[in-house]
C-alpha positions, -999 to +999 in steps of 0.1 A: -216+204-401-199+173-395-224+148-408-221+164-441-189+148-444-203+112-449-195+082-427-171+092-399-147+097-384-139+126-395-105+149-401-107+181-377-086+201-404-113+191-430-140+208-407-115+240-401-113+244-438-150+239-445-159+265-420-130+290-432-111+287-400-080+271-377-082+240-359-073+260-330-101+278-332-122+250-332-103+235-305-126+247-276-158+232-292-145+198-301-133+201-262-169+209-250-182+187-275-164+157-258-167+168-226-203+163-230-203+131-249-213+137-285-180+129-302-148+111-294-112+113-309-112+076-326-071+092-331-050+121-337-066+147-354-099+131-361-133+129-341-162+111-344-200+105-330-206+088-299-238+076-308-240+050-339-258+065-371-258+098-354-245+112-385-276+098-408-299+113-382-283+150-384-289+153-423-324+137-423-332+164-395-309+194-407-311+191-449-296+223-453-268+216-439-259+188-462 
């Protein structure tokens, strides 16, 4: 998960390593991710949260992911 990753924004390849996989395999999530307004792309090759704090939030709610 994302929010593991501390304060964001955060490097996609970072995420494609932690979950064993491409960044073009995560390509179509980040895509529907944005398209429905959770994260942004602050710059090339990183994304971030929309919503401020939204990261705090995600590992006080989902622990085990952390």
């Amino acid at each position: 998960m994302m929010a593991s990753f501390g304060k964001g924004p955060y490097k996609l390849a970072d995420i494609a390593y932690k979950f064993g996989s491409k960044v073009s395999t995560l390509s179509p999530v980040r895509a529907n991710l944005i398209k429905k307004g959770m994260i942004y792309s602050p710059s090339y090759g990183y994304i971030a949260f929309t919503v401020p704090q939204f990261d705090e939030f995600m590992v006080r709610t989902l622990p085990e992911f952390s």
